[in-house]
C-alpha positions as CSV (number, residue, x, y, z in Angstrom):
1,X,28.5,-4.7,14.6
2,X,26.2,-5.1,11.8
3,X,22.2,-5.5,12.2
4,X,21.9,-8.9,11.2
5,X,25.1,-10.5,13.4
6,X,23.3,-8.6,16.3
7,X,20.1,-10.5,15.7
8,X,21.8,-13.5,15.5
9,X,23.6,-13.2,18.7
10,X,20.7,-12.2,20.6
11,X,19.0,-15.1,19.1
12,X,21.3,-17.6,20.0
13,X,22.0,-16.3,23.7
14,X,18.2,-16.7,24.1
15,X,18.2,-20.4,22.4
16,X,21.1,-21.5,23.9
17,X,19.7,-19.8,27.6
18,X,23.4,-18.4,27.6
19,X,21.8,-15.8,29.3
20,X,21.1,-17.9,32.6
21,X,25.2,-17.5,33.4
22,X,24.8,-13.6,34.6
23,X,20.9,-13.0,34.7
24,X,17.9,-14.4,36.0
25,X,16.2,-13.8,32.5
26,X,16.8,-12.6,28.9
27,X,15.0,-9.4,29.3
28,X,17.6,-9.0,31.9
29,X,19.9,-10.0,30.2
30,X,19.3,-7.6,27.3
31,X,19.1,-5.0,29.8
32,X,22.4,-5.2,31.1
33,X,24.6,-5.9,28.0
34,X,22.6,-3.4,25.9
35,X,25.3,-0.3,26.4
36,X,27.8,-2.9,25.7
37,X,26.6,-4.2,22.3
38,X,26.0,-0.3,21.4
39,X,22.7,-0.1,21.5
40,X,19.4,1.3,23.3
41,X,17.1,-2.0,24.8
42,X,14.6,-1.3,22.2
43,X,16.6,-1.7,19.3
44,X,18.1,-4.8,20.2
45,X,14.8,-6.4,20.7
46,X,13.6,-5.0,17.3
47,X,16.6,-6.6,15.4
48,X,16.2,-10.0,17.3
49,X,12.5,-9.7,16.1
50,X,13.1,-8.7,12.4
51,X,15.7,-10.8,11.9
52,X,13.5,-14.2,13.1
53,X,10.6,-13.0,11.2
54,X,13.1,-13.2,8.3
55,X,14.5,-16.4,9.3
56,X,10.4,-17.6,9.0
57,X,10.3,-16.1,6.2
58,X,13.2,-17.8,4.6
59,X,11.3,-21.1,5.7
60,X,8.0,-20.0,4.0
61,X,9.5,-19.6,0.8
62,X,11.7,-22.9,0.7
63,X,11.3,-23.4,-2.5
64,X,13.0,-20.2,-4.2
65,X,15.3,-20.4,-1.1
66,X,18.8,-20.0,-3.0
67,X,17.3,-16.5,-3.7
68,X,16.7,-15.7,-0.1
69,X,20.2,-15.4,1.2
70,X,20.8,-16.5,4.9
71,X,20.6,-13.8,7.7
72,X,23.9,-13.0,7.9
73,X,24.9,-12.6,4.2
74,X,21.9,-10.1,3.6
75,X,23.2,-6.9,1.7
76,X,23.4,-4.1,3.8
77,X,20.7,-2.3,2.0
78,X,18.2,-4.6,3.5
79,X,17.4,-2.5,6.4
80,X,15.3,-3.3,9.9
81,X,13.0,-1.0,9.1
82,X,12.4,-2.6,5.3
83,X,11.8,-6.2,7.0
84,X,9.6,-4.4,9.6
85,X,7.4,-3.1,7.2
86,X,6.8,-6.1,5.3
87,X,6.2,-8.0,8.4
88,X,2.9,-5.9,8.5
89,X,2.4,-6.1,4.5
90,X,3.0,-10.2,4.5
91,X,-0.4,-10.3,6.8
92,X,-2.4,-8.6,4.1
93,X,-0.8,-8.5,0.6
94,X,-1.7,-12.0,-1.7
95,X,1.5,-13.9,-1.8
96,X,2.6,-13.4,-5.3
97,X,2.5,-10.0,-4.7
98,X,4.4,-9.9,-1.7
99,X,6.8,-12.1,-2.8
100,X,7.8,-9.5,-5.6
101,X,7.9,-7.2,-3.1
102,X,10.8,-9.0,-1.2
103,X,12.9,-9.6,-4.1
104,X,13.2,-5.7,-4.6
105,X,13.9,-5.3,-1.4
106,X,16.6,-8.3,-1.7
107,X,17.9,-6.2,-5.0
108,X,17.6,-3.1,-3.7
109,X,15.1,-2.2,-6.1
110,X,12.4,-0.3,-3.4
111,X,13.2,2.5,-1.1
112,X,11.8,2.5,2.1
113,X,9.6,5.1,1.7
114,X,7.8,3.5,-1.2
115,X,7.5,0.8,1.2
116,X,5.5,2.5,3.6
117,X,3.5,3.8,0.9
118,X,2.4,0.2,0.2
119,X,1.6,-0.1,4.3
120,X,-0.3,2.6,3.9
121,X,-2.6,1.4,1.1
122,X,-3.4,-2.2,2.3
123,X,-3.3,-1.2,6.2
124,X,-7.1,-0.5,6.0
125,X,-7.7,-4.0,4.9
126,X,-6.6,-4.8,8.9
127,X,-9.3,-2.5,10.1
128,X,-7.4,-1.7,13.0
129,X,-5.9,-5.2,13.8
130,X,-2.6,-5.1,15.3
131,X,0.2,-8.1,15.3
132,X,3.7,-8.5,16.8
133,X,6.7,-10.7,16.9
134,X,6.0,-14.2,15.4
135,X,2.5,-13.4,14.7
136,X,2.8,-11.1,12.4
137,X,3.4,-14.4,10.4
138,X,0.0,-15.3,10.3
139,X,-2.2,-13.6,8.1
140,X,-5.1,-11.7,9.2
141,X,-7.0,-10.2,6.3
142,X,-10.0,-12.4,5.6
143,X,-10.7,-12.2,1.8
144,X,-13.9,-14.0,2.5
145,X,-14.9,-10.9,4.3
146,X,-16.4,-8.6,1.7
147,X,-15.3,-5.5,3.0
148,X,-11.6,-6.7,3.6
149,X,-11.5,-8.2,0.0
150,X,-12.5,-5.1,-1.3
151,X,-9.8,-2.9,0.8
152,X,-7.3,-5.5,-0.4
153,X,-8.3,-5.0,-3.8
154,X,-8.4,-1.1,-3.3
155,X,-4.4,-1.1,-2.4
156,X,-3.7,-3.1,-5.2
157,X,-5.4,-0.8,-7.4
158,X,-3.8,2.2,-6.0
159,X,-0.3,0.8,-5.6
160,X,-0.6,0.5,-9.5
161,X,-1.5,3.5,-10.0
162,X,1.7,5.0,-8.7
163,X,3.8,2.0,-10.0
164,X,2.8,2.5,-13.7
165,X,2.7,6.4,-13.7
166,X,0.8,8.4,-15.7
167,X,1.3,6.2,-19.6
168,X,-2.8,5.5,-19.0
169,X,-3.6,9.2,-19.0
170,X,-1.7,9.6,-22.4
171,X,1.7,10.7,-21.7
172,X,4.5,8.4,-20.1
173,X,6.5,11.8,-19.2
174,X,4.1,13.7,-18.2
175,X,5.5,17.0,-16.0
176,X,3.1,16.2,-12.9
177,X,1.3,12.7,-12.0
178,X,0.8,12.1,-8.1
179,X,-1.5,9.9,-6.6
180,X,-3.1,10.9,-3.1
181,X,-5.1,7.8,-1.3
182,X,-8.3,8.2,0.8
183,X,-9.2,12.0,0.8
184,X,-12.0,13.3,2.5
185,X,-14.0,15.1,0.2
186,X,-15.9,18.0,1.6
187,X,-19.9,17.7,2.3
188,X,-22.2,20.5,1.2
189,X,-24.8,21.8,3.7
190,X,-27.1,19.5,5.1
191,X,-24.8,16.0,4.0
192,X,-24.3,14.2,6.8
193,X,-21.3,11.8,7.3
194,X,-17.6,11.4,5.9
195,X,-16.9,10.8,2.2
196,X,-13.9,9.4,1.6
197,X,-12.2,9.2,-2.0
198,X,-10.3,5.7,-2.7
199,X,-8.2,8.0,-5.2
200,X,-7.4,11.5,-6.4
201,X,-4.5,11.6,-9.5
202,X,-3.3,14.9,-10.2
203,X,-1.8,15.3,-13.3
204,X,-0.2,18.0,-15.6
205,X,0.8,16.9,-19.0
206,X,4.2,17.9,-20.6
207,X,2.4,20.6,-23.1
208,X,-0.5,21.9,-20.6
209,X,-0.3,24.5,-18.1
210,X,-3.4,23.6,-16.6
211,X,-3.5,21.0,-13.6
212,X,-6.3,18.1,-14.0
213,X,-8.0,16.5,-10.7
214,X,-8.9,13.3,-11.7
215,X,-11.1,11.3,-9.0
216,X,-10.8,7.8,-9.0
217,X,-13.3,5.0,-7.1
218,X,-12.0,1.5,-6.8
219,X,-14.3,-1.8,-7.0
220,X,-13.9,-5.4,-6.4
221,X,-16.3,-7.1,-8.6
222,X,-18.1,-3.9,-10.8
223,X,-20.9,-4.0,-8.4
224,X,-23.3,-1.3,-8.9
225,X,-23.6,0.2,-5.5
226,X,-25.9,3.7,-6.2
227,X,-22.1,4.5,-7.8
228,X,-24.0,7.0,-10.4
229,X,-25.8,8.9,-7.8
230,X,-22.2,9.4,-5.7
231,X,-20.4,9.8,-8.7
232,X,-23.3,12.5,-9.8
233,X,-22.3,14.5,-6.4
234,X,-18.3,14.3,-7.1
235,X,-18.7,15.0,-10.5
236,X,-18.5,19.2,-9.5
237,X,-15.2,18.5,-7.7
238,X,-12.5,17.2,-10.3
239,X,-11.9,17.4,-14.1
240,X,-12.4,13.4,-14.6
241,X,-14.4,11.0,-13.1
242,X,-13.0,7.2,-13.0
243,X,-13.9,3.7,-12.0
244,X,-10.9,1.2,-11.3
245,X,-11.0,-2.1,-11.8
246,X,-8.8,-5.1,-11.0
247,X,-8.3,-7.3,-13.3
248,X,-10.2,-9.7,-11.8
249,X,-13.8,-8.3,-12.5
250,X,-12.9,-8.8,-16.4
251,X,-15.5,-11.2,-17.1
252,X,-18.6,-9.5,-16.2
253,X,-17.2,-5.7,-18.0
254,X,-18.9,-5.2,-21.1
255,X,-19.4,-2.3,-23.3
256,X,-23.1,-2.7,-23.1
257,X,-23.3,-3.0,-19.4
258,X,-21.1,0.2,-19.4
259,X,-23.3,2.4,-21.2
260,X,-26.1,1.0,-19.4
261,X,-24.8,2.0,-16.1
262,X,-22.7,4.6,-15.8
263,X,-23.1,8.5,-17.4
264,X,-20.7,8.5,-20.0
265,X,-18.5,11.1,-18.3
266,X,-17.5,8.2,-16.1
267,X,-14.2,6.6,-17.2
268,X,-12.8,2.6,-17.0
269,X,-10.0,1.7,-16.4
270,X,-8.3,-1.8,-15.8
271,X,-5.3,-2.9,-13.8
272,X,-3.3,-6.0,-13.6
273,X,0.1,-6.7,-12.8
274,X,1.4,-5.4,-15.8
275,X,-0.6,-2.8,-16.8
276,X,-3.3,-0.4,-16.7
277,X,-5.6,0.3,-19.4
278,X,-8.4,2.1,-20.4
279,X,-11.8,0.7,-21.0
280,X,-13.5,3.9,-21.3
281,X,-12.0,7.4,-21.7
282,X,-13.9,9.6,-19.3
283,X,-15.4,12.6,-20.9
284,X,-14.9,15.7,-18.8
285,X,-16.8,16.7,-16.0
286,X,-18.7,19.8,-15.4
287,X,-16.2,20.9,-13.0
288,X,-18.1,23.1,-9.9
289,X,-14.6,25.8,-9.2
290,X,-15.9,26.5,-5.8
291,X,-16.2,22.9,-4.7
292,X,-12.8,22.2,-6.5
293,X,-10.8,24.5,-4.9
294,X,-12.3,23.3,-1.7
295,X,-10.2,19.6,-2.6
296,X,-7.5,21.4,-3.7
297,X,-7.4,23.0,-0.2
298,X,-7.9,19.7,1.5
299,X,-5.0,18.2,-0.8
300,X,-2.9,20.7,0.2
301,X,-3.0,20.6,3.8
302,X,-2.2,17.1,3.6
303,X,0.8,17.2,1.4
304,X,1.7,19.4,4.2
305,X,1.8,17.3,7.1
């Protein structure tokens, strides 16, 4: 039996309380029919969940509705595990955004992996905040928070750096572009603390051999937080320096202000939802080889776990 005609049968021996015939609850209930419907308690709970949360969802978005096909007539590629994952990115994605998001899922146009790369990018914005069931329909990023706006903003950033591919760094084909999120960069002696990198691009272009390590910081509004003395300190680890920007923040960048602020090896760049561009090419970095083979090392022993 499909997913979704599981969900609905559980739903509606719960609704109905069909289940007060032959148990004395619906956990029960569940218990005892679970080997005869095929599958472990666990799962049966997790498609009655997913499929109400999309049966909310459906509700949400009442107005495009004829796009958002009932429960049981979803395509088969519009797996638990998809609607699971953006139950968790509906609480902290803007709702044009998210909204995209479910019509590739609906057309098949998002795998689930690339899913959970979107969970992983916005899940800071949470902070640690855990929902379930029917909550998870209530949003719980503040974006009056400064600190959750700007994670929001981060993911959204970084989500287009890997949707839009490597076009903004001069080649559309290039023969490597990989984005890596939140890397800790190693301290020298006598730093104290974690630094954490929003970004790190490598990239290899279709005619080089050699691989570039392109550091990228993320902000909000273009607020100057001592950026030039961090950026000073990471400057020894990568090839380019960068400072993303959503578009958002396009009213207060100015070429003036630029120069102004930021060492000129510090490049600009501006996303929206169609794009990325480049305000500012970054000049290249005087590039420390100990201290980038030290990130190298780091990126490498994550790609391996």
């Amino acid at each position: 039996m499909p997913w979704t005609e599981l969900s609905h049968l559980l739903d509606q021996v719960d609704k109905t309380n069909y289940w007060k015939q032959t148990a004395s609850s619906f956990t029960d209930w569940i218990k005892a029919n679970a080997e005869k419907l095929g599958n472990k308690e666990s799962t049966l709970w997790r498609y009655l969940v997913v499929g109400r949360y999309y049966h909310d969802l459906r509700k949400q978005f009442a107005r495009v509705k004829l796009e958002y096909p009932p429960l049981l007539e979803l395509p088969k590629h519009v797996s638990p595990e998809k609607l699971e994952l953006l139950s968790k990115l509906g609480r902290v994605t803007p709702k044009d955004f998210f909204e995209k998001l479910m019509f590739d899922v609906l057309d098949n146009e998002i795998t689930r992996d690339d899913i959970r790369e979107q969970w992983k990018a916005f899940r800071p914005a949470l902070k640690g905040k855990t929902s379930r069931g029917r909550s998870a329909l209530i949003p719980m990023v503040n974006l009056k928070n400064k600190d959750e706006f700007r994670s929001v903003r981060e993911a959204l950033i970084i989500n287009a750096l890997k949707a839009y591919g490597s076009s903004w760094l001069g080649e559309s084909d290039a023969k490597m572009y990989e984005v890596k999120m939140h890397i800790k960069v190693p301290l020298e002696a006598g730093e104290r603390g974690v630094r954490i990198l929003d970004a790190v691009v490598l990239y290899k272009g279709k005619d080089d051999t050699n691989l570039e390590v392109h550091i990228i910081e993320t902000s909000p509004s273009f607020s100057i937080y001592s950026i030039s003395k961090v950026f000073h300190s990471l400057s020894g680890y990568c090839d380019y320096l960068w400072i993303a920007v959503h578009k958002e923040a396009a009213p207060i960048i100015n070429a003036q202000r630029i120069s102004k602020t930021y060492p000129e090896y510090i490049g600009i760049i501006m996303v929206d939802d169609a794009d990325i561009s480049v305000v500012r090419k970054a000049a290249p970095c005087d590039k420390d080889y100990a201290k980038a083979n030290k990130l190298l090392k780091v990126l490498l022993l994550k790609e391996s776990r």
